[in-house]
N, C-alpha and C positions, 0 to 999 in steps of 0.2 A: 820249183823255183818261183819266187815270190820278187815281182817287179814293182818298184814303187818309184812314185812322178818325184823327180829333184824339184826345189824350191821355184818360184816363178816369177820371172821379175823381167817387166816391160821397159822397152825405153820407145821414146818419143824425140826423135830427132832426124838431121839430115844426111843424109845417105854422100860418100867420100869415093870417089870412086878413084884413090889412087891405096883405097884400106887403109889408109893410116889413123884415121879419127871417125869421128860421127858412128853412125850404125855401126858400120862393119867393126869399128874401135869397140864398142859397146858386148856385141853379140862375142867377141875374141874372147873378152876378158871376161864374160859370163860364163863364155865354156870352161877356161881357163878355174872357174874357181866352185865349179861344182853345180850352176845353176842354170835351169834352163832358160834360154831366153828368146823372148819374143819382142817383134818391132813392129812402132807404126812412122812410118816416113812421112816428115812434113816438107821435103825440101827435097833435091837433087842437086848436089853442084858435081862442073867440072874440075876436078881439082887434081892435081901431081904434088910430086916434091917441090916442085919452083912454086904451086902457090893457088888461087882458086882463080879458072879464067871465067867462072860466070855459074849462078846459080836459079836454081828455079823451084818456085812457092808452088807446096800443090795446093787444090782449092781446100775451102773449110769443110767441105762438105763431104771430101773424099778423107780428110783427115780423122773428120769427127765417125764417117763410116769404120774406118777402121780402129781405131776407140772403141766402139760398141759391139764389134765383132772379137774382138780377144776379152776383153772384159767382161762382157755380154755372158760369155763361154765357160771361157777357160779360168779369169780372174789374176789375180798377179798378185804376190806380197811385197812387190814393195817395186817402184816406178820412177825410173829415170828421166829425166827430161833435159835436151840438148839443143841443137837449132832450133829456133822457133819461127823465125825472120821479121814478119810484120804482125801488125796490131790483129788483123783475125785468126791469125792462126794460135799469136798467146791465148787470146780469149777462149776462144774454141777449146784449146787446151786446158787451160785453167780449171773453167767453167765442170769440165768431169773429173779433172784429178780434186775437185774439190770435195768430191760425193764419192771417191774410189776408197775409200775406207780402207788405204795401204800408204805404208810409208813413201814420202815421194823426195828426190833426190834432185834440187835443182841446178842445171847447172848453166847460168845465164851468159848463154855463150854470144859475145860480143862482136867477137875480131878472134881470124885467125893466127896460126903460128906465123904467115906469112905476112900478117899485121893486114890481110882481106877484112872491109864489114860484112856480119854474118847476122846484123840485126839492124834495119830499120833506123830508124831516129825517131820513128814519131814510134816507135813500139817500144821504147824504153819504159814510158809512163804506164802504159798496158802490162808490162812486167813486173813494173813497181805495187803498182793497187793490185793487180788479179794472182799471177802465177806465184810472188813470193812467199803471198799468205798462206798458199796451199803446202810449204815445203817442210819437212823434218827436218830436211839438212838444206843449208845454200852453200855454193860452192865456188864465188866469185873469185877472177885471181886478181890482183891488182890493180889492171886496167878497168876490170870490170867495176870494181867496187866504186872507183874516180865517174865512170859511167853511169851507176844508178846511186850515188850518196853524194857525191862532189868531193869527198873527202880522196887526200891524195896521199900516200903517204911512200916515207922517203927513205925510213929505217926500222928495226923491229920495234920501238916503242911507240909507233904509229898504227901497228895492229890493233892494239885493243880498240883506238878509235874508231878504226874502219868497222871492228864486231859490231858496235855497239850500234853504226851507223845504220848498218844490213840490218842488224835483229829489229830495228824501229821499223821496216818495212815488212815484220810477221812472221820471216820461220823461226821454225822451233831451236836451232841451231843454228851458230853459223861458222863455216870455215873457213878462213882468209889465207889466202894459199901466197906466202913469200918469197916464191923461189926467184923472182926475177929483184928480192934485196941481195945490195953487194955480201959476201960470208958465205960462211954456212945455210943452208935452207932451212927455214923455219915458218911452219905455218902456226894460228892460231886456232884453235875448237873452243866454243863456248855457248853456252845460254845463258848468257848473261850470272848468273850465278857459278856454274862450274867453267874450268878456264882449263884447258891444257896446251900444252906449247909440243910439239911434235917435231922433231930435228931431223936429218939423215944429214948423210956425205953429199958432198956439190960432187956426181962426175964428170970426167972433161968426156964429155961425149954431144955431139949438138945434132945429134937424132933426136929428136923429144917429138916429133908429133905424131900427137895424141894424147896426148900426158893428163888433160883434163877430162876429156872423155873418160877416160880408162880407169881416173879416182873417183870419178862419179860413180862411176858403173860397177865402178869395185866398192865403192859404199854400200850401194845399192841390194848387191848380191851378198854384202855382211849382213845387212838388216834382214834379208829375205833369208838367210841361215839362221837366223834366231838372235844376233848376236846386240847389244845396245849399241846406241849411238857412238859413245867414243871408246867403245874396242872393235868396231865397223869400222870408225875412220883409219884405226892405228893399224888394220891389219893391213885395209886398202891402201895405206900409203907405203908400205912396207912392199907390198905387191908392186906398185907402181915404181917403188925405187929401183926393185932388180929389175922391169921392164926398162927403166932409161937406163940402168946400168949394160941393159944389154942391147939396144937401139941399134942398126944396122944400118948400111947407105942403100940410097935406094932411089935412082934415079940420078940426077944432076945437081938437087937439091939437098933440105933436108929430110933425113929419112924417119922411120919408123920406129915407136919405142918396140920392143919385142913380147909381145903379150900371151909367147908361149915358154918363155923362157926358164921356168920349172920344167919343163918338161925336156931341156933340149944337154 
């Protein structure tokens, strides 16, 4: 019998400890789609369904150790990146996905589902000049994008602005995620030359979190299959559809998209 290593793909982010997002979001939907995954934690928070009561930066120097130990090692095709919190811990990060010579997957996480800050104010600009440049894909959703562009937008014909707005700040791609326009949900994919518009069904279902983690991560684990840029976004958001379509309660609050839900 002849065993061979699944694809490998890192994510960088902070640890959820009610499982619905961050890490544990991340590591779900990388088993979920065939790929092995490893993490480096840059953050702790306490968080449930009602919401995050408080979080905690690990230093640079245990973040960047563990960087250099999976990398170091084992290496990864293609790398996630989630909470970051403050200015040293983007840099820190940046600074090696920028020499990791793998596709990187950002996903400049703001504010939570619960509308918690999950970044900083003065680490915006630190996002803006260091970690965007390093990205294949960005993966801002609405609020985020009014966060590092100022651009605000209010209906689908406000996407392309918002693209054009993120891709000025360096990655290779960018996807501007609509699900919070009144309709149907419709994100945009673009670099600037190629454009695609990406639709599903609104469910009435208000489990969603994780919903961002889990299309990152599901990018992520496309690219690290082999697969380009936008048939990686299309399959991950297809993925992520039947997770919110299958979302479940969980707790008081809101619950969890279901990120084994092919399988159940």
């Amino acid at each position: 019998m002849t065993v061979s290593t699944p694809p490998l793909v890192l994510t960088v982010a902070g640890s959820d400890s009610g499982g619905g997002a961050g890490i544990q979001a991340d590591l779900k939907t990388m088993l979920a789609l065939g790929v092995h995954g490893m993490s480096v934690i840059a953050a702790v928070t306490a968080q449930n369904s009602l919401g995050v009561q408080g979080y905690w930066e690990l230093p640079p120097e245990a973040v960047r150790a563990q960087l250099d130990s999976v990398l170091g090692d084992i290496g990864a095709q293609a790398i996630k990146t989630g909470m970051l919190a403050s200015p040293a811990l983007v840099e820190t990060v940046a600074r090696v996905l920028a020499q990791a010579g793998a596709p990187v997957v950002v996903d400049p996480v703001g504010v939570s589902k619960h509308g918690d800050t999950l970044l900083a104010a003065e680490a915006v600009e630190t996002v803006k000049s260091l970690l965007l440049p390093t990205a294949t894909v960005a993966t801002p959703n609405l609020w985020e994008v009014a966060q590092l562009t100022g651009v605000k937008v209010e209906d689908e014909r406000g996407l392309r602005r918002a693209a054009e707005a993120v891709l000025a700040l360096g990655p290779t791609w960018a996807l501007i995620k609509g699900g919070h326009l009144p309709g149907e949900p419709v994100d945009l994919l673009t670099d600037g030359d190629q454009e695609f518009l990406l639709t599903a069904g609104r469910h009435d279902n208000r489990h969603t979190h994780g919903t961002g983690c889990t299309l990152a991560s599901a990018i992520a684990s496309h690219l690290a299959l082999g697969e380009d840029v936008p048939t990686a976004v299309r399959k991950a958001k297809e993925y992520v559809t039947g997770a919110i379509a299958h979302g479940f309660p969980l707790g008081a609050g809101i619950g969890p998209v279901d990120h084994a839900w092919r399988w159940r």
